[in-house]
Every structure is written in C-alpha cells, then in structure tokens.
ZAVO-319902 format. One record per residue (C-alpha): x, y, z; residue in one letter; residue number from 1. Coordinates in steps of 0.1 Angstrom, whole numbers. Layout:
REM ZAVO-319902
     u     v     w code pos
     X     Y     Z    A NUM
...
This chain:
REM ZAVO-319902
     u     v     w code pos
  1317   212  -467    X   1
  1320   199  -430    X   2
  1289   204  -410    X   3
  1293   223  -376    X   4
  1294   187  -356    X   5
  1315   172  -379    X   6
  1345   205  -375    X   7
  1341   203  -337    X   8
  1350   167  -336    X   9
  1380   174  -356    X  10
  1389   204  -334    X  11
  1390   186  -305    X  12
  1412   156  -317    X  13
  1438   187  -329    X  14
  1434   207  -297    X  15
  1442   175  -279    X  16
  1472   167  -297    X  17
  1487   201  -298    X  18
  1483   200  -258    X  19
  1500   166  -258    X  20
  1531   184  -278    X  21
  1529   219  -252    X  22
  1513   236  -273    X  23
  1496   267  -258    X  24
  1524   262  -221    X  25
  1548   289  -208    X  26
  1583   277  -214    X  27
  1587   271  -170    X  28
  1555   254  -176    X  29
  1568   233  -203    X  30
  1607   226  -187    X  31
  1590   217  -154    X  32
  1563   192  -171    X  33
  1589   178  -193    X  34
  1612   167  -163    X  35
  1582   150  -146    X  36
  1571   135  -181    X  37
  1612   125  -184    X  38
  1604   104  -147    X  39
  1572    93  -158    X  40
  1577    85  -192    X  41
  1610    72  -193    X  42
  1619    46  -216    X  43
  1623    16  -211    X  44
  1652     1  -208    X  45
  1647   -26  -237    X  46
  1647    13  -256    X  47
  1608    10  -271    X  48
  1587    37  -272    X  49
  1562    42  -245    X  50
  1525    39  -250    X  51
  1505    69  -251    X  52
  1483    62  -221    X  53
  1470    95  -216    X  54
  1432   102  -219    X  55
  1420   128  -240    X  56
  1405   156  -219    X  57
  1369   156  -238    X  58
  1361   120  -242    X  59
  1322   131  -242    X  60
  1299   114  -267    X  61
  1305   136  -298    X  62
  1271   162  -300    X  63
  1259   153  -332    X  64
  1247   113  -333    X  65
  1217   117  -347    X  66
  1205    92  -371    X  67
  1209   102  -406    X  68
  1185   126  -416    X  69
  1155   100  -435    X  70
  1155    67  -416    X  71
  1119    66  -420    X  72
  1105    29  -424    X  73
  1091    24  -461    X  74
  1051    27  -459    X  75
  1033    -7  -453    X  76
  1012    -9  -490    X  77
   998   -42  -477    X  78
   960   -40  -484    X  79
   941   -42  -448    X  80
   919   -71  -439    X  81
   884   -64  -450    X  82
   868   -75  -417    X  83
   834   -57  -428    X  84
   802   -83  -420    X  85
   792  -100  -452    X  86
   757   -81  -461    X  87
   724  -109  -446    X  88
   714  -122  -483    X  89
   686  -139  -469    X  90
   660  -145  -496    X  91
   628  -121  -495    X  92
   601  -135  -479    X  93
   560  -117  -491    X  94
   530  -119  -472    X  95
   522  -106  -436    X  96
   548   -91  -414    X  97
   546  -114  -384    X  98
   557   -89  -359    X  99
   526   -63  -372    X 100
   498   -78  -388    X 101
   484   -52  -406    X 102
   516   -50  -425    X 103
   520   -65  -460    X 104
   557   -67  -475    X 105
   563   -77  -514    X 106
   596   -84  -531    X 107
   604   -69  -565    X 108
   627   -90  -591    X 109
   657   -82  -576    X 110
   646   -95  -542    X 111
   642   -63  -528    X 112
   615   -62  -497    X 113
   593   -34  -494    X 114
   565   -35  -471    X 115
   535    -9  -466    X 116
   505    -7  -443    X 117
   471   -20  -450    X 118
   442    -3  -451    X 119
   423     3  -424    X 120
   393   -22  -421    X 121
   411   -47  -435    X 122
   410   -83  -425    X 123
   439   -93  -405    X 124
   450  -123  -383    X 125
   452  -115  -345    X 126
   479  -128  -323    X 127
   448  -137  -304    X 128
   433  -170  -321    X 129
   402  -164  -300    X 130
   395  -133  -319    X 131
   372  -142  -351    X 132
   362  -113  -381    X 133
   397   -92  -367    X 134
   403   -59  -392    X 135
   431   -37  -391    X 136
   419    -6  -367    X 137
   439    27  -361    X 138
   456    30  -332    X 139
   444    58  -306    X 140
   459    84  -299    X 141
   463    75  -265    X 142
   481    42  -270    X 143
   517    43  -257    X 144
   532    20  -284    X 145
   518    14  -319    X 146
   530   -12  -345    X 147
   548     6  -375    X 148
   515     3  -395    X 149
   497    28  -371    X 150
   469    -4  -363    X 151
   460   -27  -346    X 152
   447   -61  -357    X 153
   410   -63  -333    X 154
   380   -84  -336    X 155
   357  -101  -315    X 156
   347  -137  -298    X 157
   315  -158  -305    X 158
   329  -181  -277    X 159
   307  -186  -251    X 160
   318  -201  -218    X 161
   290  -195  -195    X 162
   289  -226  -179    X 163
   262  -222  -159    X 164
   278  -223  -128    X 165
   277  -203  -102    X 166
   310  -212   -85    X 167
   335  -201  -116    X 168
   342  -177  -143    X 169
   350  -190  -181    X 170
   374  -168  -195    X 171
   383  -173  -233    X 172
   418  -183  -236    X 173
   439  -188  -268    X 174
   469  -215  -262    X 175
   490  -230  -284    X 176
   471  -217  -311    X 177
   438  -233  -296    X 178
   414  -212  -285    X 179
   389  -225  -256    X 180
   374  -220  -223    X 181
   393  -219  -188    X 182
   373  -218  -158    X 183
   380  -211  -126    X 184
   368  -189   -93    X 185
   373  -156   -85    X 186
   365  -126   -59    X 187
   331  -126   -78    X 188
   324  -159   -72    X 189
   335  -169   -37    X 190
   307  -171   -15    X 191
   278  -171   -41    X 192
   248  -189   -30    X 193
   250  -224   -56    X 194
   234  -262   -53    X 195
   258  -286   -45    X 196
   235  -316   -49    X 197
   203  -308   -67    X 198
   193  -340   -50    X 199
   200  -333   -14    X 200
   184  -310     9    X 201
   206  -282    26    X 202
   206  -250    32    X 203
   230  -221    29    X 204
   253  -236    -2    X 205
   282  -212   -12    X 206
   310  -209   -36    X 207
   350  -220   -21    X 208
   375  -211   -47    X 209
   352  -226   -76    X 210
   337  -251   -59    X 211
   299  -256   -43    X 212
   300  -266   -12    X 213
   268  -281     5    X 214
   251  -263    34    X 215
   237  -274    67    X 216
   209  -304    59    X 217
   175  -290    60    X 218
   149  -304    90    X 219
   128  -331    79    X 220
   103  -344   103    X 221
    69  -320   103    X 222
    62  -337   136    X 223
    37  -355   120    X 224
    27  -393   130    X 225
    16  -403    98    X 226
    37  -383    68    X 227
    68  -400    53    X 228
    92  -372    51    X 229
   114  -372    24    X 230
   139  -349     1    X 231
   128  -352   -32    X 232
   147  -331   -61    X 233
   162  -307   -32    X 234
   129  -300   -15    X 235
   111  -320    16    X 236
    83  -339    16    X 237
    55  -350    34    X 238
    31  -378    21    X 239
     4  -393    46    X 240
     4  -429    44    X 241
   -26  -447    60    X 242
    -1  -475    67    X 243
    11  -458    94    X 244
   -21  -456   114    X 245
   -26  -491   112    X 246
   -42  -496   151    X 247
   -43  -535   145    X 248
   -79  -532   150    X 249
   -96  -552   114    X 250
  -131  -536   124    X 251
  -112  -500   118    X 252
  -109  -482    87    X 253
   -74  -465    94    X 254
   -65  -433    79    X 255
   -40  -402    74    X 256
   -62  -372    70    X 257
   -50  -336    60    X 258
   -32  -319    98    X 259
   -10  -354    95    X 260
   -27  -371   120    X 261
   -43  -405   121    X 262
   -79  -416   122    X 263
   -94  -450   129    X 264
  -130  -450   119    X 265
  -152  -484   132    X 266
  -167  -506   101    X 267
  -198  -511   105    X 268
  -206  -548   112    X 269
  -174  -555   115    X 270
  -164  -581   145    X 271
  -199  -592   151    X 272
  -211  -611   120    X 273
  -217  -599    85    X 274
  -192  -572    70    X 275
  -175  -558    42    X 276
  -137  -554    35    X 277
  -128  -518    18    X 278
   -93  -536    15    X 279
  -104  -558    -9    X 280
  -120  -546   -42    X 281
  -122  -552   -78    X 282
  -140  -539  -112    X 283
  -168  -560  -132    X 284
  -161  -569  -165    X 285
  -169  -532  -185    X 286
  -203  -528  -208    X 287
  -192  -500  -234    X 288
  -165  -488  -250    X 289
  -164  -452  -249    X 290
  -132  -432  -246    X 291
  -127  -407  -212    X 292
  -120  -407  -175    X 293
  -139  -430  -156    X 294
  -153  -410  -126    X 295
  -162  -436   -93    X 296
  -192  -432   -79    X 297
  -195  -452   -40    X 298
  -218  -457   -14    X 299
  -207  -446    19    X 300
  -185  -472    41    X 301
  -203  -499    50    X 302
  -232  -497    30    X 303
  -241  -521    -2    X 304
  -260  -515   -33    X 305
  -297  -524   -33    X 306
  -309  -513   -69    X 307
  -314  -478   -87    X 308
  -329  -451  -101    X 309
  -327  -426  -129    X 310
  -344  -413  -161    X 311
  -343  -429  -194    X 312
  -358  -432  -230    X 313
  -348  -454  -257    X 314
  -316  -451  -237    X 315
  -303  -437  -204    X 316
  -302  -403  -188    X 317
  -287  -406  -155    X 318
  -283  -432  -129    X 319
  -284  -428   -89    X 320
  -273  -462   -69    X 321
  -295  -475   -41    X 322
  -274  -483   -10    X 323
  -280  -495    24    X 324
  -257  -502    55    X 325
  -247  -538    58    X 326
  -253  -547    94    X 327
  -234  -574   115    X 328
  -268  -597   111    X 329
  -269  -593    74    X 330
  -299  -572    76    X 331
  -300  -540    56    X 332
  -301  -502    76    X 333
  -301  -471    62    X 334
  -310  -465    27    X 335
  -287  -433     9    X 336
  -283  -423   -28    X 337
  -257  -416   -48    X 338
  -247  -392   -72    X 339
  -260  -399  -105    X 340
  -234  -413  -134    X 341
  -248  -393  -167    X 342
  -259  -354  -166    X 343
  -292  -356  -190    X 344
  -325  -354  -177    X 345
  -343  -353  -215    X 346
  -360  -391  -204    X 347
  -387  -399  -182    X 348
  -381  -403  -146    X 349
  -380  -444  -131    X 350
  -385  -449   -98    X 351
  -368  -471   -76    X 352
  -362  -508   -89    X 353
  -347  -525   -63    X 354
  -338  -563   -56    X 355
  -359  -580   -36    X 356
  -356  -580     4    X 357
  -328  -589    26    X 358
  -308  -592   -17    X 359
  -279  -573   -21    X 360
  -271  -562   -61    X 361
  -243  -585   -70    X 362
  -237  -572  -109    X 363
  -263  -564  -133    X 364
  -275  -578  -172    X 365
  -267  -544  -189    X 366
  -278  -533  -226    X 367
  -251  -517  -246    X 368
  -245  -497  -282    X 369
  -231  -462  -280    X 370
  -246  -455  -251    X 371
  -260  -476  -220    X 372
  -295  -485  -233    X 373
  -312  -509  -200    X 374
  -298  -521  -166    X 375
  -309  -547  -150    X 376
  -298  -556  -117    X 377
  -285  -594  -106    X 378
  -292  -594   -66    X 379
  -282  -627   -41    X 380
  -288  -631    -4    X 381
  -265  -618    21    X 382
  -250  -648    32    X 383
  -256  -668    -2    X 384
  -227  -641    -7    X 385
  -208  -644    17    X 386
  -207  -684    17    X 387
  -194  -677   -22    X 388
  -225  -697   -28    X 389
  -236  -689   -70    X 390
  -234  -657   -87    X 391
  -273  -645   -86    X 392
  -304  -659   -74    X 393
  -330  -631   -87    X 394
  -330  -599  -113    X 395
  -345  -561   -99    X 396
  -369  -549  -124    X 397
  -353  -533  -156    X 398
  -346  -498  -164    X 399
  -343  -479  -198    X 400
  -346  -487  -231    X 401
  -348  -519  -252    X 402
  -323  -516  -279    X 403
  -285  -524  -277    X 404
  -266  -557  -271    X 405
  -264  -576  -237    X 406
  -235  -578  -217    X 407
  -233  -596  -186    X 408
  -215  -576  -156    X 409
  -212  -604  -126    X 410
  -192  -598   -96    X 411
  -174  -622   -84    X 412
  -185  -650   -61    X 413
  -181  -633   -26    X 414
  -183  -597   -39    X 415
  -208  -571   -38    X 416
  -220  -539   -57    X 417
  -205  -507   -35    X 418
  -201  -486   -68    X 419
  -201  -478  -104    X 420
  -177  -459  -127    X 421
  -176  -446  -161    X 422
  -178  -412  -178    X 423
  -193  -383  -170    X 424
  -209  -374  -206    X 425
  -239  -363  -210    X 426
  -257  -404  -216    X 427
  -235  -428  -197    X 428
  -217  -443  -224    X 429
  -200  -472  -205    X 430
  -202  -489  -170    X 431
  -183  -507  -146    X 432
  -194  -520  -111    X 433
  -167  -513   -81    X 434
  -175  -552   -61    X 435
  -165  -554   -24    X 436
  -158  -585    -5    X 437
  -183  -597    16    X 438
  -176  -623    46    X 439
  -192  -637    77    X 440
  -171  -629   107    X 441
C-alpha cells in the first residue's frame, strides 16, 4: 500500500503528462495550442524528434523527505572513564592528634583511625613549650572556637625572668621549640627612676625604651677647705685630710676638725730649742701576750712622760702616766695624769715614782706572766735624748709585784715615753710604750 506522499508524487508526474497530451483543454483550446506547438515544435528538418523541453508545472521538493522512520545512532556501550579520585590510603598513624592535643586516635587491624577525647585532667603537651605540668581543661562556655575534643591543653610557667631591672620587662617566649626569656621596654617602664652607673653620682636616672640613662651629676664640693670630696659607690663624700691644712709652719700641729675647717695649733717648744715631733712615732717592743684591742692612752701635745702611779699587789691594778710639758729649754712645766690602763682597784694604792729631775721616762724594765706583775721606769736627760746619746742613764723606783719574767721595753735612741697601750681588762695584761721623737731645734 502507497503511503499518502508516495500517491501524490505519482499524481503529479500523471497529471503532468496528461496536460502535456491536452488532457483536460477545450477543443479551440487544443487546435489553437497545437498550431503554436506545430511553429514551435516543428521538426527538424533532419526529421528527429524534438526534445521535450518543457518543465513540469510542480517541480517543488516532493513533501514527504523525511529520513526513514529509525535512523537513530546505535547506543555508545563503551564503559565511561572512571575519573573518580583514588581513595588517600595513607597508613594510620596512633598517638596525639597534632592539630588538638587532648585528642588520642588508635588504629584497629584493618588500619582503620578512630580517635576520642581525653579525659579531662589529663596530661597533655601545649603548643606552648613554655607551659610545664599542662592538663587537658574544658573549654568555657564563652570561648568562640573549641578544638573537637571540647579542651584545651593549659598549664603553667616556673620561668622566671625578672631580671632585676628596672628599665625592661621579661616576657616568657617559646621559639622554635625553645622556651626562654625576651626582654625589652615598655609603656610601664619608660621613664622609671633606675641607676645607670652604681658607681657614679647623678641624679634623676630614668628608663628610654629599656635603657637607664644617667641623670644630671650630683654637686660635690661641701665648700669645705679641708674635705676630699668624692663619689663613692653612688654617694658623695667628704673625708677631712689634715694634709690639706698644712700652713708650712713645723712649730704647728695642723688639723681638719669636724665643720671642715682647718686648725693650726702651736707645739709647744717648737722653734726655740727642745721639742717633740707628733709626726714621728713608734711602739716599744710589747711585754705580754694577751689577746684584745689595744686602747692608747697619751699625754697631751707636747708633754713627756715623767713616771707613774697606780695600785698593785702581787700584780697590777691600774696604771696612771706622769707627764709634763716639754719646754723649748728642756725644762719640764706642767705635770697632768692620764687615764689609768687596767680597771681594778682590789691593790694598794703607790704613789708617785717618778725619774729623777730634769729625766724624761725613755722605756721601762717591766715584769710579765699573765698579767703585768712590776714596772719600772728607764729615764735619760733631755738632751742625752735628744743628742741620741745611750738608751737610759737611771731607773724610777719600781711599782707592783715581784713575780713574773723581765722584759726590757727601750725606746729608741732619740725617742721618748708620750704613751702606753694595751687592753682594757680588768689587770693590764700586756703593755706597749707609744715613743716620740725628741730633737734640739
């Protein structure tokens, strides 16, 4: 059976030939189209049979040209790429999740990670190597972000990086997995009062940016003639020295007393004979060998030893030095006593036992165990001492005991007796004489 386009093609090829033959004309029609087809169509002479030029009325594309019904491509059963990721089969790695320490992971046999928190309070490692004893610790409810565990791995520092110093702050600093102390200034620090130079003496230090920086120096001179002003250990100081009220004068005793100010005192003597120098001094040898502070006991400027007195038994009390004021002629002034060397007064009382007239005491013979048993003094002339001439010429009249061993206590040749030292006990238990130069001016 044709289909509907297939019987209108073939209609249209008959239609078109029945026209070409008159089908379907009047006979005028066909007599008058015939003539002009006879002029038109005429044969040629060589008597072939014309070609059928004519074009078929409908020369349209015929409706139906439709691909056959099923030109459908065959399906494609090609397999498609599998361009899926191949799954990570890392290996599964225990221990410690390093993003969240207080998470532990394990790894079954398959190699299968599964990770839990630990419990809170236990020990952890902080990012923070400064931290020491750190524990697992719930996060609070106001934090913004908590690791997956819920906690957070806290602890504490034993560091301490107080340096001492005014001028910066330590902070404890963990880098590069070592923990340790930075310092540095801050708004806390700038401006704080500090020492630069323990050693110097200013005022008004302060803290720049972590550093001391040194003040104005502080005044020195106290206006004083004879103080040696000095910083020592960040403070001033002011020490009299005597040196400096030196007058050039040999017949004055220059000093620095207390207010700073210098004070030349005459020598007795001096510059017109006989006189002593307080410059030059020296000890006897010692009689006794107790332990303790030797405590000097002088007569006045000037003055010489002449003898003693005291009290005694089998050994001595107490002792008081004679002394007189040396004058220019070598005559003896003014007698004064000491203070006594010795605090007992169990023994009987001795008078005076001076040398004899116009002597001077120039050491002594001295008895000696544990205590000072005798004295006895060595006297000379004035100018036999001051000439250097011998050590003694006569011996003052004993005093104390009799027991104990002798000890000889010269001065030297030129020197007097102007003092004695030796503990203050209660029995003098040991003696030395303070000797003064004598000359002849």
């Amino acid at each position: 059976m044709l289909s509907s386009s297939r019987f209108g093609i073939v209609m249209v090829v008959v239609c078109m030939a029945w026209m070409t033959l008159g089908c379907g004309d009047s006979a005028g029609e066909s007599s008058a189209t015939d003539a002009e087809d006879s002029e038109t169509t005429a044969p040629p002479a060589d008597g072939t049979s014309p070609e059928d030029t004519a074009t078929p009325e409908d020369t349209a594309t015929p409706e139906d040209t439709a691909t056959p019904e099923d030109t459908a491509t065959p399906e494609d059963t090609t397999a498609p790429e599998d361009t899926t990721a191949p799954e990570d089969t890392a290996p599964c790695v225990a221990g410690v999740d390093p993003t969240d320490p207080c998470t532990f992971c394990s790894c079954d046999e398959d190699g299968v990670q599964t990770c839990a928190a630990l419990a809170a309070g236990t020990s952890c490692t902080p990012e923070d190597c400064c931290e020491t004893d750190a524990v697992c610790t719930l996060c609070p409810d106001n934090l913004a972000s908590c690791p997956p565990s819920g906690m957070l791995c806290l602890g504490g520092t034993t560091m301490n990086c107080d340096d001492e110093n005014p001028c910066t702050v330590g902070t404890v600093t963990c880098t590069e997995g070592q923990c340790a102390c930075v310092y540095a200034g801050d708004e806390t620090t700038e401006g704080a009062a500090c020492v630069a130079d323990p050693a110097a003496c200013t005022t008004g230090d302060a803290c720049a940016q972590g550093v001391c920086v040194a003040g104005d120096p502080l005044p020195m001179d106290d206006g004083m003639p004879c103080t040696v002003d000095a910083c020592v250990a960040g403070e001033v100081t002011h020490t009299a020295n005597d040196q400096l009220c030196d007058d050039g004068n040999e017949c004055t005793a220059d000093s620095c007393i207390a207010n700073g100010a210098c004070e030349n005192l005459e020598i007795a003597g001096c510059g017109a004979g006989y006189a002593l120098d307080p410059t030059d001094t020296m000890s006897s040898i010692k009689a006794g060998n107790c332990p303790g502070l030797g405590e000097a006991i002088s007569c006045p400027i000037g003055a010489v030893a002449v003898g003693y007195e005291g009290q005694s038994g089998s050994w001595m009390d107490h002792v008081h030095l004679h002394c007189r004021t040396l004058e220019p002629d070598g005559s003896l002034g003014n007698l004064t006593v000491t203070a006594q060397l010795g605090t007992s007064s169990s023994g009987n009382e001795f008078g005076a036992k001076a040398c004899p007239n116009g002597m001077v005491m120039v050491g002594s013979i001295t008895k000696v165990g544990d205590k000072i048993d005798s004295v006895q003094g060595m006297c000379h002339p004035v100018s036999a001492v001051a000439n250097s001439a011998g050590t003694y010429t006569e011996l003052a009249p004993k005093a104390g005991g009799n027991g104990g061993s002798t000890q000889n206590q010269p001065c030297a040749p030129g020197y007097v007796v102007t003092g004695m030292i030796g503990p203050q006990e209660t029995y003098p238990c040991r003696l030395e004489w303070v000797c003064t130069a004598l000359s002849n001016q």
